[in-house]
C-alpha positions as CSV (number, residue, x, y, z in Angstrom):
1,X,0.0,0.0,0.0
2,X,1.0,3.2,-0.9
3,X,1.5,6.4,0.8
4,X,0.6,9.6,-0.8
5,X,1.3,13.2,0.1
6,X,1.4,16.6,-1.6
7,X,3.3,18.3,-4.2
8,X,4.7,21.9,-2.4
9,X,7.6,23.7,-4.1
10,X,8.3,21.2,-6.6
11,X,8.8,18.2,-4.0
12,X,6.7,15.1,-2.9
13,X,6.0,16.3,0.5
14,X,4.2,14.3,3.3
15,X,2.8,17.3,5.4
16,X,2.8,17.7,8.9
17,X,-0.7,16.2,9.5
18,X,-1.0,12.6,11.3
19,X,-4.5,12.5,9.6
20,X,-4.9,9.9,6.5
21,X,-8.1,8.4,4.4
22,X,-8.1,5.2,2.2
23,X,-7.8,5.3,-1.2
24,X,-9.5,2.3,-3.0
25,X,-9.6,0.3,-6.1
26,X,-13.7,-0.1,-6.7
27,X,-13.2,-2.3,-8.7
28,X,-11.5,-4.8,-5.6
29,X,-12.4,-3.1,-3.0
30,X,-9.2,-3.6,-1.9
31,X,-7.2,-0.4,-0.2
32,X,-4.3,0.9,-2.6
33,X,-2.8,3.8,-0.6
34,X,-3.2,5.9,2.3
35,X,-3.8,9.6,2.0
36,X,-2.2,12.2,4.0
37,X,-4.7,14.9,5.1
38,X,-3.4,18.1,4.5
39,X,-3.7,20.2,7.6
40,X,-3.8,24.2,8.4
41,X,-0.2,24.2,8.2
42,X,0.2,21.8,5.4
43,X,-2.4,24.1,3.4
44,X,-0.5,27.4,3.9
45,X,3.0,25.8,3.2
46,X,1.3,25.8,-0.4
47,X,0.2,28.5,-0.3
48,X,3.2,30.2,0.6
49,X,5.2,28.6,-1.9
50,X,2.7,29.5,-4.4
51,X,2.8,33.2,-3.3
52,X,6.8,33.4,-3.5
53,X,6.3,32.1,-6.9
54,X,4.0,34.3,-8.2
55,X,6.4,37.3,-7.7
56,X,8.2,35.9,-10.5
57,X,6.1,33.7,-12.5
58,X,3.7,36.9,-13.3
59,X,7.1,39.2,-15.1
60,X,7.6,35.8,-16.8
61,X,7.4,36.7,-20.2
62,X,4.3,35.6,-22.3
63,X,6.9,33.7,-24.6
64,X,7.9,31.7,-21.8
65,X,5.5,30.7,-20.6
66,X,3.6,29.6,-23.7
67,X,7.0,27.3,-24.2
68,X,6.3,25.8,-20.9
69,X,2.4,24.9,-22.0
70,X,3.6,23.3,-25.5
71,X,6.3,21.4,-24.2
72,X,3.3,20.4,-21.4
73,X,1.0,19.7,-23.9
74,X,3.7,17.2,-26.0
75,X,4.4,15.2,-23.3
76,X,0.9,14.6,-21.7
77,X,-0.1,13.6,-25.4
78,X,2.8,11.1,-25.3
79,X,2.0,9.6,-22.1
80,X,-2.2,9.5,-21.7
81,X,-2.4,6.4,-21.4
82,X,-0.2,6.5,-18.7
83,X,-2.4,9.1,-17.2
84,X,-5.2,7.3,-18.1
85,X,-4.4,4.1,-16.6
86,X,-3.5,6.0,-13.0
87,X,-7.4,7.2,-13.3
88,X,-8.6,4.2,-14.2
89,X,-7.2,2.4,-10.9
90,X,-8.3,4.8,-8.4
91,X,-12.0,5.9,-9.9
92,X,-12.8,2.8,-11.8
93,X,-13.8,4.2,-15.5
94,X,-12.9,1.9,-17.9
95,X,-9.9,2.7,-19.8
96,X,-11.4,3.9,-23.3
97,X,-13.3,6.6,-20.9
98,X,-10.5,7.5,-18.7
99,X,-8.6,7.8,-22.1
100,X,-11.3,10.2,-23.8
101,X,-10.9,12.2,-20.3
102,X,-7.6,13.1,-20.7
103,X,-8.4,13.8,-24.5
104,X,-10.6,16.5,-23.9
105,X,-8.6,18.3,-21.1
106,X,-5.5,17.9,-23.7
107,X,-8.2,20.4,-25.4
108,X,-7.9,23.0,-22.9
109,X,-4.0,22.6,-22.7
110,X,-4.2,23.5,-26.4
111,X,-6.3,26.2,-26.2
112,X,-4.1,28.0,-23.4
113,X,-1.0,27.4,-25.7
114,X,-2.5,30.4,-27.7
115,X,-3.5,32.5,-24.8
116,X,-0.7,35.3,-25.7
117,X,-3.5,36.5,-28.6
118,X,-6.5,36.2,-25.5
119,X,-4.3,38.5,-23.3
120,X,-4.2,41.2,-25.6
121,X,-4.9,44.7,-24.1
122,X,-6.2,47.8,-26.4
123,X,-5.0,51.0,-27.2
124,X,-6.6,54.3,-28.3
125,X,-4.4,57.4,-29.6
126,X,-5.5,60.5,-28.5
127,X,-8.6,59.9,-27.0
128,X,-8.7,63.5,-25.4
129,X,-6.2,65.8,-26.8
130,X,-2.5,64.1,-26.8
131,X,-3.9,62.2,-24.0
132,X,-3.7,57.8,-25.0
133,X,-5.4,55.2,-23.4
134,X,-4.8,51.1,-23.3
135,X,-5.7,48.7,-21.3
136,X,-4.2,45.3,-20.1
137,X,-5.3,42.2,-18.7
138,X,-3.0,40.8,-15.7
139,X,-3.0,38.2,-13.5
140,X,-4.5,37.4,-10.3
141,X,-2.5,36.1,-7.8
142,X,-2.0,32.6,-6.7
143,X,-5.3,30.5,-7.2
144,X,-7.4,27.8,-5.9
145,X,-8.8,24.5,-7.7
146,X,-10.8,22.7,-5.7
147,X,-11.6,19.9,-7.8
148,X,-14.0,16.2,-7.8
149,X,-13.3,12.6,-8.0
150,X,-15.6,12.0,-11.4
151,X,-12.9,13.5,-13.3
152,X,-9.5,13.8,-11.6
153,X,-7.8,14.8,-14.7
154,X,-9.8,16.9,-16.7
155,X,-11.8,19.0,-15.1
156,X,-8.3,20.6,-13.4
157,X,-7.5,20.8,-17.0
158,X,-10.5,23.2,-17.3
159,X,-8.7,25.4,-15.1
160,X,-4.8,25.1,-14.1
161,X,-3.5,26.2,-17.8
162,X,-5.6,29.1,-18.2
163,X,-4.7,30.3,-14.3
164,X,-0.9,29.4,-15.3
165,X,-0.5,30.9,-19.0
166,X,-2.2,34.3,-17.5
167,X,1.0,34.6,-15.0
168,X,-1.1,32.8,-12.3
169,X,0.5,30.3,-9.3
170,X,-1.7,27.3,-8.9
171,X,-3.1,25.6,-5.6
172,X,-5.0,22.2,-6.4
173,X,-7.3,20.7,-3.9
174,X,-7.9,16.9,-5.4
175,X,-10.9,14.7,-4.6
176,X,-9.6,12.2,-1.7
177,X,-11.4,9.9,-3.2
178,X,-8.8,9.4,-6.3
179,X,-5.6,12.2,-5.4
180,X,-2.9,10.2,-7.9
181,X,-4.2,11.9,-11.1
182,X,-3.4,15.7,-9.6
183,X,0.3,14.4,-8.5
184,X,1.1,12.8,-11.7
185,X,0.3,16.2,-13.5
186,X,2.5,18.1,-11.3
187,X,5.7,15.8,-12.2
188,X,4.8,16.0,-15.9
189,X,4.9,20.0,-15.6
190,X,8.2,20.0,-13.6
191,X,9.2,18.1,-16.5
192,X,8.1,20.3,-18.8
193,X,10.3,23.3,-17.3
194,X,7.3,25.1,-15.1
195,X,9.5,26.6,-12.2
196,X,8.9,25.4,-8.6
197,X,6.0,26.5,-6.8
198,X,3.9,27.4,-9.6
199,X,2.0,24.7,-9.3
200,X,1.2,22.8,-6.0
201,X,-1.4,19.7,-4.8
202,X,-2.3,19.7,-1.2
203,X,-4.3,16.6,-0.3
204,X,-7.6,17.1,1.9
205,X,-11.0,17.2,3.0
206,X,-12.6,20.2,4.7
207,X,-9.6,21.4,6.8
208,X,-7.8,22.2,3.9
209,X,-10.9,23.5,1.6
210,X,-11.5,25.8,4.4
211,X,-8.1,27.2,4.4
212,X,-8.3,27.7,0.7
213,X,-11.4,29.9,1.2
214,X,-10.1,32.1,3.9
215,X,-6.7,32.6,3.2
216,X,-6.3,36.2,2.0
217,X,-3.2,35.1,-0.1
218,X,-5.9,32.8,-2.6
219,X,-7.0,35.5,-4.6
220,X,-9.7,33.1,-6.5
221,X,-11.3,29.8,-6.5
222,X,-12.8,28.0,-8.8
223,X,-14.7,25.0,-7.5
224,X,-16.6,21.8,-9.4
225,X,-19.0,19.3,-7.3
226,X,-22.2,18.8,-5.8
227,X,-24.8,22.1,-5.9
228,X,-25.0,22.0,-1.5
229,X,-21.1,22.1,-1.4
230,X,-20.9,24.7,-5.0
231,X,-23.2,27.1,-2.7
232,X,-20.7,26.9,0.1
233,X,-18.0,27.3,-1.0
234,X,-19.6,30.7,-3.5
235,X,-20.6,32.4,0.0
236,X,-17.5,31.5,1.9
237,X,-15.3,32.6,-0.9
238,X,-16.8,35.9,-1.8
239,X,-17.4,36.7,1.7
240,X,-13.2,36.4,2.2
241,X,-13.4,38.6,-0.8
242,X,-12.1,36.5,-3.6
243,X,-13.3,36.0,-7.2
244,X,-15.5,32.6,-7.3
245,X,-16.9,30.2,-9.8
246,X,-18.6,27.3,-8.4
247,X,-20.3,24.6,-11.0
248,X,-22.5,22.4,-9.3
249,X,-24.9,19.4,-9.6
250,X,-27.3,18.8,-12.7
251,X,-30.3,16.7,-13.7
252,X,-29.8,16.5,-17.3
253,X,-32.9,15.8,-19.6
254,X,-32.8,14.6,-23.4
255,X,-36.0,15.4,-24.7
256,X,-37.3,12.8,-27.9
257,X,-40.0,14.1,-29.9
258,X,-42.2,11.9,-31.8
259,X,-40.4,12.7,-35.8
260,X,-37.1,11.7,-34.0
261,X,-35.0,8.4,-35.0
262,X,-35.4,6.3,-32.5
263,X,-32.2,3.9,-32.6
264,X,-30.3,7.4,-33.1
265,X,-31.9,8.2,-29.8
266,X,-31.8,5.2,-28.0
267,X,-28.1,4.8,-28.5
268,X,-27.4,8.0,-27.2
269,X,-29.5,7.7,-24.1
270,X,-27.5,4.6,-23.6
271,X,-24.0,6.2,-23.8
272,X,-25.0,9.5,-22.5
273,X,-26.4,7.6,-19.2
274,X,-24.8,4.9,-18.4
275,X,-21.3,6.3,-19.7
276,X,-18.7,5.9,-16.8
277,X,-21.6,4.5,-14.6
278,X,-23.1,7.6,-14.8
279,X,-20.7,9.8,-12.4
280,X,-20.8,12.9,-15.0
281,X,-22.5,15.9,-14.5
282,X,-23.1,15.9,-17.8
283,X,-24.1,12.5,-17.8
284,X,-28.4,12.2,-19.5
285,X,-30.7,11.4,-16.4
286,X,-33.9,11.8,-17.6
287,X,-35.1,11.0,-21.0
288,X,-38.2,13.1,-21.7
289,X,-40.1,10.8,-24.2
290,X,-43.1,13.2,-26.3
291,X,-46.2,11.9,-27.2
292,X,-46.5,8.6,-28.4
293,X,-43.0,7.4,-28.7
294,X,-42.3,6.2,-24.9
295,X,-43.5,2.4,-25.5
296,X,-40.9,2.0,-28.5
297,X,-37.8,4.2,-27.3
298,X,-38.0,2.6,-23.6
299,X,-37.8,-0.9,-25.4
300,X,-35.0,0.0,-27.5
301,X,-33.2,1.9,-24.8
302,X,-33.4,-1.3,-22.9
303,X,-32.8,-3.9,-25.5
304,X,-29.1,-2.1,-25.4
305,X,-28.5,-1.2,-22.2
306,X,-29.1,-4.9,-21.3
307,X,-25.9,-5.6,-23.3
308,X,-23.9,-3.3,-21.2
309,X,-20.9,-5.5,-20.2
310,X,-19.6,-4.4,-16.0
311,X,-16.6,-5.0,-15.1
312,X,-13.1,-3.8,-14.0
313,X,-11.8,-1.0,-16.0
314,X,-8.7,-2.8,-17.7
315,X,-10.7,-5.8,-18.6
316,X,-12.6,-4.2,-21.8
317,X,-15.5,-4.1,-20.0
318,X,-18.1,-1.4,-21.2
319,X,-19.0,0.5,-17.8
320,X,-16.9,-0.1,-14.8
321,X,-18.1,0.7,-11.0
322,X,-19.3,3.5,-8.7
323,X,-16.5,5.2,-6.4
324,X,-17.0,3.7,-3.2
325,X,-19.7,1.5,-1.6
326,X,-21.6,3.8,0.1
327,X,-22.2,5.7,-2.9
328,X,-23.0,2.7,-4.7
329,X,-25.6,1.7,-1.8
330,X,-26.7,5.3,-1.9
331,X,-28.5,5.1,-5.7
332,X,-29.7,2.0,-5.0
333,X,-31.6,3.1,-1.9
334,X,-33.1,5.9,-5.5
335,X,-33.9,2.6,-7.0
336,X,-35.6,1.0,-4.1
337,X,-37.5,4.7,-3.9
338,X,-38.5,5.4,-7.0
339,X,-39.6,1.6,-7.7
340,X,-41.9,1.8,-4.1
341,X,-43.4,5.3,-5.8
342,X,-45.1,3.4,-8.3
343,X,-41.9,3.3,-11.1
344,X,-41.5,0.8,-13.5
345,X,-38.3,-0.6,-12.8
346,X,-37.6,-2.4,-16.5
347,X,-34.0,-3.3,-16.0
348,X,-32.8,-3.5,-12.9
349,X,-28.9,-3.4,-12.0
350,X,-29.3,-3.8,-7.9
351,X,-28.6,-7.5,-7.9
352,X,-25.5,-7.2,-10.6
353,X,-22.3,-9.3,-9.6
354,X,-19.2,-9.5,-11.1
355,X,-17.1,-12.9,-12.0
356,X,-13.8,-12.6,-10.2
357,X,-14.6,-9.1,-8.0
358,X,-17.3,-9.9,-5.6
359,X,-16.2,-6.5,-3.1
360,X,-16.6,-4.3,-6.2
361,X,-18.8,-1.7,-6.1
362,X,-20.9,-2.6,-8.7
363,X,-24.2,-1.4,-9.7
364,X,-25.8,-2.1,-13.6
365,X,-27.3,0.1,-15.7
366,X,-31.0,0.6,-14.3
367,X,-34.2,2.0,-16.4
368,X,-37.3,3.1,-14.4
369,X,-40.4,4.2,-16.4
370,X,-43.5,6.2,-15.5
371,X,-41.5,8.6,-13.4
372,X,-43.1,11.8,-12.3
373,X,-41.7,14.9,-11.2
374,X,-42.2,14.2,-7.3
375,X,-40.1,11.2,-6.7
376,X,-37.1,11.6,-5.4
377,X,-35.4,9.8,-8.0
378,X,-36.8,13.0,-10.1
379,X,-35.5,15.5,-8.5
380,X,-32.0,14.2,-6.9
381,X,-29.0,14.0,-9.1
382,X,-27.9,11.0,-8.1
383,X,-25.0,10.4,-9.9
384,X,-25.1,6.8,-11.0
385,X,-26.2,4.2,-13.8
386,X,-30.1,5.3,-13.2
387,X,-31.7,6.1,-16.4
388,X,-35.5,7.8,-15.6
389,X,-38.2,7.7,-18.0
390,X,-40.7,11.0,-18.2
391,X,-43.7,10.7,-20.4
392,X,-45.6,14.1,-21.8
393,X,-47.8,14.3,-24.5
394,X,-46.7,17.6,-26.0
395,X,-43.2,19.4,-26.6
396,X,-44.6,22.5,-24.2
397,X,-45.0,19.9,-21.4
398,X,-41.0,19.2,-21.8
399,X,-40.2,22.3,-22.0
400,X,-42.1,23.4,-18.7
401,X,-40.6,20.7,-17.5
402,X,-37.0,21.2,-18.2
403,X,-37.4,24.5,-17.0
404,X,-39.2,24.1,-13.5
405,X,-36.0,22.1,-12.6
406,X,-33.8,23.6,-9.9
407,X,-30.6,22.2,-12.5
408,X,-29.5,24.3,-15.5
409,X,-26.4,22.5,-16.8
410,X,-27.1,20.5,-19.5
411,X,-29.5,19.2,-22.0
412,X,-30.4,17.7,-25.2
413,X,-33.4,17.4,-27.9
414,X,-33.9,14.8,-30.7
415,X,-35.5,16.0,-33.6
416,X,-35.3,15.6,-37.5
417,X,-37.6,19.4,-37.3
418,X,-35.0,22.1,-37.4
419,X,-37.6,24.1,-36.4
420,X,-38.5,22.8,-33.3
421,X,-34.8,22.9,-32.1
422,X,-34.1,26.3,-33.3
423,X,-37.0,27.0,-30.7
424,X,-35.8,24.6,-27.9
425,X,-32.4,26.2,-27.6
426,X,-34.4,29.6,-27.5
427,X,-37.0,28.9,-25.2
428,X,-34.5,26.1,-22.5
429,X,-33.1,27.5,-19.2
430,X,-30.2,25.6,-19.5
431,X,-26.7,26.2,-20.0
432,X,-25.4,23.5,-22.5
433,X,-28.0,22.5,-25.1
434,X,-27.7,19.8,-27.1
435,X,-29.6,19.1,-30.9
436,X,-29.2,15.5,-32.3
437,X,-26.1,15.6,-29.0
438,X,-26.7,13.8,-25.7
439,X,-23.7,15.4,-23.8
440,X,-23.2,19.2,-25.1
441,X,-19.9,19.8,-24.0
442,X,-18.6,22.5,-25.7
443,X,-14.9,22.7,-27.1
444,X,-12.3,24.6,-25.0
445,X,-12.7,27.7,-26.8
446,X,-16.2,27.6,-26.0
447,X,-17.3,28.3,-22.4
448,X,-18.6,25.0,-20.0
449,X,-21.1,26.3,-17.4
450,X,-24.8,25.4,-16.3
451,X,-27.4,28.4,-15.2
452,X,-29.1,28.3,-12.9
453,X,-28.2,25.8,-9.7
454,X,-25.8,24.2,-11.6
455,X,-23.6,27.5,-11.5
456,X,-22.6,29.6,-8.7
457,X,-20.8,33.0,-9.7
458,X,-20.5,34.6,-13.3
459,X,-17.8,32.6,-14.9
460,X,-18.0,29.4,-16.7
461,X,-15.2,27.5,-17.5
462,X,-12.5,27.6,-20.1
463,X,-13.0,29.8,-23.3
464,X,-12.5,33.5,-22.9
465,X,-15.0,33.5,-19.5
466,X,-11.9,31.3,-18.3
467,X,-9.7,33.4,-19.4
468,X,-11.6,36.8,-17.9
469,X,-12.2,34.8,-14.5
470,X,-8.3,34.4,-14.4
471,X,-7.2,37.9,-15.0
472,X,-8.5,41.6,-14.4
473,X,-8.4,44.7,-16.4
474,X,-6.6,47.5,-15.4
475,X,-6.7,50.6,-17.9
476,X,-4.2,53.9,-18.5
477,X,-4.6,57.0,-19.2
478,X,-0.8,58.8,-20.5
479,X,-0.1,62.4,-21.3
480,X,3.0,63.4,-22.0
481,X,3.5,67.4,-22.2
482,X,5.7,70.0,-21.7
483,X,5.5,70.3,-18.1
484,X,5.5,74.6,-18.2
485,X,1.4,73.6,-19.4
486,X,-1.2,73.3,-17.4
487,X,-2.5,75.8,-14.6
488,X,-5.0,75.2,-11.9
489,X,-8.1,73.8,-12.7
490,X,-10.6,72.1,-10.3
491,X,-13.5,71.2,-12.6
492,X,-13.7,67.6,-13.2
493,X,-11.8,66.7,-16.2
494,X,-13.5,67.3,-19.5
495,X,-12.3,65.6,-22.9
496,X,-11.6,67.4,-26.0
């Protein structure tokens, strides 16, 4: 078993703490390390370092940095399946998904490697008389990730090279749940020439998140998890003054209307839902079937999901387990609700077992029809492979639907009528929207943020709003005279 620390100042560190957690294989069960647990002391000695760097990193020239975020970007292409295979052991995706995670946060490292041309200030010539003005965009300070176990790699890829190629230092808080991912990352970029204390990993759980929040020296936060803990950690943050974006939970809806193609939608409520057992926020929850297509699209849904092959990530199985056992127990306690609330439960994944792993946490991929908007499997994310069926009779009733949710992050329609989706982009309150796409996630130039209680703050992630959240705007105003002109004059200034 394995001990695992921090990364502070460019060195494995193992903190000052006595307090440790167990970090798990769910596909075994079995305990694969033991986590230190950063405490108030650990969490400043990041900190710290992160501040000393800063002083430097920020005059670092724009050239330099950019060289650091290529030569990043080379060698985390080379090695991802290295990556992938470290995620793979500790969360339990199955390697093809772990793979396609580090794929799309490789997206993000490519879209900072051009951030020199997003940093770009303005300039006007004599805006009053041989007065100029410009404006530039610098750098925060050093910055807080505080980040989840559903995707250890990637979604700190949303954030860390943005924060770094503006001339930001880095703080990452992992999930405990699956920390190896963040320290792997932080070797690669010492490799890659990024100067110590740049960018640091301090293992925790509260303790240290706290510490993040109130620290004066961490200038900004940005924070992806569950919508109770997103809230939290908004109104702790901005009340120690610091910039904030929070994304939190989702109930994600895929609305089929009756002109749709109904394999084309079955297959993507299958992949979009049952898709790394579910444990996305972006993951389709709730299929919304219109009119008189339910009958046919929840047999085809489950004709395929019924193939689904569980197992252990390496082994080539299709979906792999939940993070831990209580989670797993957790969404099938929804199961046992929603079923006892008069759902149809018409595949049922409680009683799965795998050959070889009997401690795993499994779970299969489970289908409940005839839901209605007051079960609690309705209106809990619960984060698993739990696939709801909602039947309305008109594309209004979805739409209401979608739209009296408390979640805004993503959602999807399926439609052959370009019509009808020009208006259901329109009319949805939802962040991400889908047409003929089960998981909208945008490209890294694009911004990834839900509305609603999905989002906390006013930046999304990555894009330009990334970009904006990671720097501020300070403008200029020159004149350069003789210095004989002038004379007293107490009017407020006037241009001309």
């Amino acid at each position: 078993m394995q001990s695992i620390g921090h990364w502070i100042d460019g060195k494995s560190v193992s903190g000052t703490s006595e307090t440790t957690a167990p970090v798990t294989n769910p596909a075994t069960g079995a305990v694969t390390g033991e986590l230190a647990l950063a405490n108030v002391a650990d969490t400043r000695a990041a900190i710290d370092a992160a501040t000393l760097a800063f002083a430097t990193w920020r005059d670092t020239s724009l050239t330099r940095r950019t060289q650091v975020l290529f030569r990043f970007r080379e060698l985390l292409n080379e090695r991802k399946e290295e990556l992938a295979a470290v995620i793979t052991a500790e969360h339990g995706k199955v390697a093809a998904d772990a793979l396609g995670e580090v794929t799309r946060g490789l997206e993000v490292v490519e879209f900072a490697c051009g951030i020199p041309h997003l940093l770009k200030g303005g300039f006007t010539e004599n805006a009053s008389t041989d007065v100029d003005i410009q404006s530039v965009r610098q750098p925060l300070g050093p910055v807080a990730i505080i980040a989840p176990f559903n995707f250890p790699a990637m979604v700190p890829m949303w954030f860390f090279p943005l924060a770094i190629g503006s001339g930001n230092t880095v703080v990452l808080k992992p999930s405990e749940k699956d920390p190896s991912a963040a320290l792997w990352l932080a070797r690669l970029f010492q490799e890659a020439g990024l100067p110590d204390g740049v960018f640091n990993v301090v293992q925790g759980d509260k303790v240290a998140v706290d510490e993040l929040l109130d620290n004066p020296g961490i200038k900004a936060v940005s924070f992806v998890g569950s919508t109770p803990i997103a809230k939290y950690v908004f109104q702790r943050g901005t009340a120690a003054g610091k910039r904030v974006q929070a994304l939190g939970g989702a109930k994600n809806h895929m609305v089929v209307l009756p002109d749709a193609d109904l394999d084309l939608a079955a297959d993507a409520a299958v992949n979009a839902g049952f898709g790394s057992a579910g444990e996305r926020c972006m993951a389709i929850s709730v299929v919304v079937a219109v009119g008189g297509v339910a009958d046919e699209l929840v047999g085809k849904i489950a004709e395929r999901a019924a193939s689904i092959v569980t197992g252990e990530g390496s082994s080539g199985a299709d979906m792999g387990p939940l993070i831990t056992r209580a989670h797993r127990d957790r969404v099938a306690e929804y199961i046992d609700a929603g079923e006892n609330a008069g759902a149809e439960v018409v595949l049922d994944g409680r009683a799965l077992t795998v050959e070889g792993a009997p401690d795993g946490f499994w779970l299969g991929p489970t289908i409940l029809d005839g839901v209605r908007p007051t079960m609690s499997v309705y209106t809990d994310e619960i984060f698993g492979p739990v696939l709801s069926v909602v039947r309305v009779g008109t594309y209004e009733e979805a739409v209401a639907l979608i739209n009296a949710n408390r979640y805004g992050n993503g959602t999807a329609i399926f439609t052959n009528d370009g019509g009808a989706a020009r208006r259901f982009h329109h009319e949805v309150e939802v962040g991400m929207v889908g047409v003929n796409v089960p998981i909208p996630v945008p490209m890294a130039y694009y911004s990834f943020g839900g509305w609603k209680n999905s989002l906390f703050g006013d930046s999304h992630a990555h894009g330009t709003d990334g970009v904006h959240f990671f720097t501020r705007t300070k403008a200029i105003t020159t004149r350069w005279l003789d210095p004989s002109h002038g004379g007293l004059e107490l009017g407020f200034p006037q241009n001309n």
